[in-house]
MILO-607591 format. One record per atom (N, C-alpha, C, O): residue number from 1; residue in three letters; atom name; x, y, z. Coordinates in steps of 0.05 Angstrom, whole numbers, plus 5000, padded with zeros to 4 digits. Atoms other than C-alpha are relative to their C-alpha. Layout:
BEGIN
+-----+---------+-------+------+------+------+
| num | residuo | atomo |    X |    Y |    Z |
+-----+---------+-------+------+------+------+
| NUM |     ALA |    CA |    X |    Y |    Z |
...
+-----+---------+-------+------+------+------+
// end
This chain:
BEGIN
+-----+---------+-------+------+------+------+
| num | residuo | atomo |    X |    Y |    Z |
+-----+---------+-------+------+------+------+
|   1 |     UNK |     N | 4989 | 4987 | 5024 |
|   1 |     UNK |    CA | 4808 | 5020 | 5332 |
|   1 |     UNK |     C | 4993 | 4983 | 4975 |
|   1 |     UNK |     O | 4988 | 4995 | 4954 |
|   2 |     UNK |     N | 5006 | 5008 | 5013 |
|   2 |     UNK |    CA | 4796 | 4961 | 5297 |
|   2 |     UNK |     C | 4975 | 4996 | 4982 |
|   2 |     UNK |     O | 4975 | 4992 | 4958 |
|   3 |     UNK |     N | 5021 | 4995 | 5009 |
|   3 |     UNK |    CA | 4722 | 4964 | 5290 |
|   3 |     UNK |     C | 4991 | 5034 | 4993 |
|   3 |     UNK |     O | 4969 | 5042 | 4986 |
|   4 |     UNK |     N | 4999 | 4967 | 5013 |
|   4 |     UNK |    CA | 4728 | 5038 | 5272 |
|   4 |     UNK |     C | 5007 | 4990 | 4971 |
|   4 |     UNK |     O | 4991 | 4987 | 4953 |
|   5 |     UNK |     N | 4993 | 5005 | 5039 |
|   5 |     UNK |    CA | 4766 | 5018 | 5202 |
|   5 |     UNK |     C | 4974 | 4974 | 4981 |
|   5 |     UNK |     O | 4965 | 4971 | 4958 |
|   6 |     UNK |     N | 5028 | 5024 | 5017 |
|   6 |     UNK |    CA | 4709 | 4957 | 5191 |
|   6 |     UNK |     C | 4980 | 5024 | 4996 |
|   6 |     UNK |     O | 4974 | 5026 | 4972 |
|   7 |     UNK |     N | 5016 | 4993 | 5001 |
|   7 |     UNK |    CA | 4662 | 5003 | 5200 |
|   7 |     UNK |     C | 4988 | 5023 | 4975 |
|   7 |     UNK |     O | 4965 | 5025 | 4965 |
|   8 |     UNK |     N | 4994 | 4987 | 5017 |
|   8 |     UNK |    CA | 4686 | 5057 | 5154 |
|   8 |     UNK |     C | 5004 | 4983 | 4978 |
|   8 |     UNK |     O | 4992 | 4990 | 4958 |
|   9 |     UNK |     N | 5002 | 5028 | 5027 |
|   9 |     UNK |    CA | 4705 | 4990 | 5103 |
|   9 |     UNK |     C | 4964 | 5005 | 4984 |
|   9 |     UNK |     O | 4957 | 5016 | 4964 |
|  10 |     UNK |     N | 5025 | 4998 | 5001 |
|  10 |     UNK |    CA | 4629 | 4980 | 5110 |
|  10 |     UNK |     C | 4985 | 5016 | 4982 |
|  10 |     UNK |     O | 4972 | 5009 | 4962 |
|  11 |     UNK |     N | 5014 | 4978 | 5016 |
|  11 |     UNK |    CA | 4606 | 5046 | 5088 |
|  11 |     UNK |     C | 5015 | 5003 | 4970 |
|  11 |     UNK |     O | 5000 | 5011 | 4952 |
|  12 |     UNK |     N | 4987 | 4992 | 5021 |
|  12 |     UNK |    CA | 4657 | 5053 | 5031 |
|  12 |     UNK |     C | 4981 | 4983 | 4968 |
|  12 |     UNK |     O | 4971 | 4962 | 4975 |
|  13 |     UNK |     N | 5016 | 5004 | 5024 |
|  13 |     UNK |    CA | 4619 | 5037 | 4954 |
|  13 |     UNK |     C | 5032 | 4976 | 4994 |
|  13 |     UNK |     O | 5056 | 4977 | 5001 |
|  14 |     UNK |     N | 4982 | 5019 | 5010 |
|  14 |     UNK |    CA | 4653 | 4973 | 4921 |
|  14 |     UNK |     C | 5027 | 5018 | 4981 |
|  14 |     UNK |     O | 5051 | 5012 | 4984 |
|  15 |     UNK |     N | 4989 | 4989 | 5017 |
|  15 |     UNK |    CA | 4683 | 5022 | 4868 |
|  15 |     UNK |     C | 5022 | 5015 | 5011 |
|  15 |     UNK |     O | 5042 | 5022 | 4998 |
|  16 |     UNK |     N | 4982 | 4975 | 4982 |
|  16 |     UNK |    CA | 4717 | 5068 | 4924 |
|  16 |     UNK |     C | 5013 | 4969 | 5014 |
|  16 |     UNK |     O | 5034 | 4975 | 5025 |
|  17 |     UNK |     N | 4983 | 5022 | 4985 |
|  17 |     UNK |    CA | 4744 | 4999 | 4955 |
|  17 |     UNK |     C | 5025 | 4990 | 4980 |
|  17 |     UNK |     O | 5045 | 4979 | 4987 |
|  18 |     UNK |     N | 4979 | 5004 | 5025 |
|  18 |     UNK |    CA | 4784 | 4992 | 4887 |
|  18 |     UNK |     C | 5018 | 5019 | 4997 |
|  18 |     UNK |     O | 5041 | 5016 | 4990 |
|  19 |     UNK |     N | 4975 | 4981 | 5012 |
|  19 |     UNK |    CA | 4816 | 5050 | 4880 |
|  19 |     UNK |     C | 5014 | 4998 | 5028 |
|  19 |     UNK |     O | 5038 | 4997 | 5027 |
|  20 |     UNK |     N | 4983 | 5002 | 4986 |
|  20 |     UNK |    CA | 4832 | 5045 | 4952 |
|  20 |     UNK |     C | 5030 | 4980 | 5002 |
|  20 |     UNK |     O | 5053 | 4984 | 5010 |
|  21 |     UNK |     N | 4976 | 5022 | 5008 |
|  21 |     UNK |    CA | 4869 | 4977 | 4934 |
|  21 |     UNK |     C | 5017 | 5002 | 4977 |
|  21 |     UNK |     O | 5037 | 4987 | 4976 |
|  22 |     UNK |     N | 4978 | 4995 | 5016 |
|  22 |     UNK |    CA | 4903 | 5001 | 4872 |
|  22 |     UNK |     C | 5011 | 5017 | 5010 |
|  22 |     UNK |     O | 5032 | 5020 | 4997 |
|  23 |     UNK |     N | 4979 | 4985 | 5000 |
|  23 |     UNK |    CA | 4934 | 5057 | 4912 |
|  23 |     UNK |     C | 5019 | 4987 | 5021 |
|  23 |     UNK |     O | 5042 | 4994 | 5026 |
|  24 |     UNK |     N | 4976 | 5014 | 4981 |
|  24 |     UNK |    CA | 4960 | 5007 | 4967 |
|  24 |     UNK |     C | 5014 | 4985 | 4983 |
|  24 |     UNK |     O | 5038 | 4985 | 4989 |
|  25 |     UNK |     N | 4975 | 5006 | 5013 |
|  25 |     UNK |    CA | 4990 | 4966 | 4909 |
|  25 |     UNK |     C | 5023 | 5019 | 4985 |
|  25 |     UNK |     O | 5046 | 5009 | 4984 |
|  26 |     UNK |     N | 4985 | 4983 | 5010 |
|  26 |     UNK |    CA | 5022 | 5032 | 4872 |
|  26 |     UNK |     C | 5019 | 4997 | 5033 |
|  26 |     UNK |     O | 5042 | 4988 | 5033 |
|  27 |     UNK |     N | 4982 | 4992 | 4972 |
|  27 |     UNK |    CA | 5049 | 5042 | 4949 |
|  27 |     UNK |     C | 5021 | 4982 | 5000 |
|  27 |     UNK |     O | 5045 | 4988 | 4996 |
|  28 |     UNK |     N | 4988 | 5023 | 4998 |
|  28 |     UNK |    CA | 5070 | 4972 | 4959 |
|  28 |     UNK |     C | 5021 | 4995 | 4979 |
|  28 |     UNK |     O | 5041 | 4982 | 4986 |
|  29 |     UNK |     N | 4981 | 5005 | 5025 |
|  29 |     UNK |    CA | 5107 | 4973 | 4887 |
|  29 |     UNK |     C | 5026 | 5018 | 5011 |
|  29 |     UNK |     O | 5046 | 5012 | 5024 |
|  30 |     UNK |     N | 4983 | 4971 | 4988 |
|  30 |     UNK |    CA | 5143 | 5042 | 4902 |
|  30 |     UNK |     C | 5020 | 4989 | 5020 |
|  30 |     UNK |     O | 5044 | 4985 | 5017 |
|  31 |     UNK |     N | 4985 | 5017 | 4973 |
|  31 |     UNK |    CA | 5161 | 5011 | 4974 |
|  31 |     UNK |     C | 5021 | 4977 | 4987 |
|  31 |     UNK |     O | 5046 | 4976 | 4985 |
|  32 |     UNK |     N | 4982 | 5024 | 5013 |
|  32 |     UNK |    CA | 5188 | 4954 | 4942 |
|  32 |     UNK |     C | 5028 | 4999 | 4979 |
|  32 |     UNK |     O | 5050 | 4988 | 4979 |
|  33 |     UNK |     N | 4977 | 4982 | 5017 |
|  33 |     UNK |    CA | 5227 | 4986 | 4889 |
|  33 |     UNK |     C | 5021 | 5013 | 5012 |
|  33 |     UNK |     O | 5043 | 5004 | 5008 |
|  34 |     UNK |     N | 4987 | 4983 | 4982 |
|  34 |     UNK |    CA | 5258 | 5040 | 4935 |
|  34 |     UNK |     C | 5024 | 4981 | 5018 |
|  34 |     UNK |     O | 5047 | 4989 | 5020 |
|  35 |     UNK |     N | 4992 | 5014 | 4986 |
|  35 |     UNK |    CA | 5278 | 4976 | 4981 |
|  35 |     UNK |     C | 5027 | 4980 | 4983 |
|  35 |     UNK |     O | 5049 | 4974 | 4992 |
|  36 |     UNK |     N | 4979 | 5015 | 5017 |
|  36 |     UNK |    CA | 5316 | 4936 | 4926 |
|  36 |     UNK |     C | 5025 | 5025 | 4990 |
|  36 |     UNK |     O | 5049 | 5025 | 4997 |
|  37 |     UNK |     N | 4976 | 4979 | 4999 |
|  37 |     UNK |    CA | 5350 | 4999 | 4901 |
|  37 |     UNK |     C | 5012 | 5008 | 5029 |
|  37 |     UNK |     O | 5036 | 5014 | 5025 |
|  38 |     UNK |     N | 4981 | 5002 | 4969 |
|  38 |     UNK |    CA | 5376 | 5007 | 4983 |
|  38 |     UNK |     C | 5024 | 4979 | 5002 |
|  38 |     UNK |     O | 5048 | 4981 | 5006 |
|  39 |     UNK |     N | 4970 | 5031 | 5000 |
|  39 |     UNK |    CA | 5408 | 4931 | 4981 |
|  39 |     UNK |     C | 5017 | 5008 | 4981 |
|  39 |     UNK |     O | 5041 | 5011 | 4985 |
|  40 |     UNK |     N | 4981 | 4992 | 5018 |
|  40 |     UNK |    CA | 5431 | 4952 | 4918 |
|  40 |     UNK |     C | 5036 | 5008 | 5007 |
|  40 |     UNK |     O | 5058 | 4996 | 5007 |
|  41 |     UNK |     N | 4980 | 4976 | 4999 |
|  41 |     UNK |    CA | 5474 | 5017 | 4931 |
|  41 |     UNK |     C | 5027 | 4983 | 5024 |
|  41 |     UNK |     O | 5051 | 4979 | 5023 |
|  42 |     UNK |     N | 4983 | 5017 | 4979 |
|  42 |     UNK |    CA | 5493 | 4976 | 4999 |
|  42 |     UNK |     C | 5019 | 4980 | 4998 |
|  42 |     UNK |     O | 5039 | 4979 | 5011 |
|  43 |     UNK |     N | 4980 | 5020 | 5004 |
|  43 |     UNK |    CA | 5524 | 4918 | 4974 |
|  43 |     UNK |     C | 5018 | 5008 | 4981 |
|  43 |     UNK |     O | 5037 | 4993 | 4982 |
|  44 |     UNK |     N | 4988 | 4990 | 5011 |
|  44 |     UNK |    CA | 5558 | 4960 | 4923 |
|  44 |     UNK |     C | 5026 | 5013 | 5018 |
|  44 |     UNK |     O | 5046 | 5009 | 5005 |
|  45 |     UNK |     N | 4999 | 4988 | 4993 |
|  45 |     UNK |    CA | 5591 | 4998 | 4971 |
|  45 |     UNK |     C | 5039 | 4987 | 5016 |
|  45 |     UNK |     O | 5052 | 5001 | 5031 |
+-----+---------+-------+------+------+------+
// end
């Protein structure tokens, strides 16, 4: 499985490797966000 995603990496253009990594940081932010507002509400509670 793992050399399936290299391989596909591989073929991808530098430019299409960027946008793929700004949408895992938008994700990663979101995630992150979502996660602090949870402890939040929780320790409020």
């Amino acid at each position: 499985m793992k050399s399936k995603l290299q391989a596909r990496m591989k073929a991808l253009s530098f430019s299409e490797k960027i946008k793929i990594l700004g949408k895992l940081r938008d994700r990663e932010k979101a995630i992150a966000a979502a996660g602090l507002r949870r402890k939040g509400s929780m320790g409020s509670k």
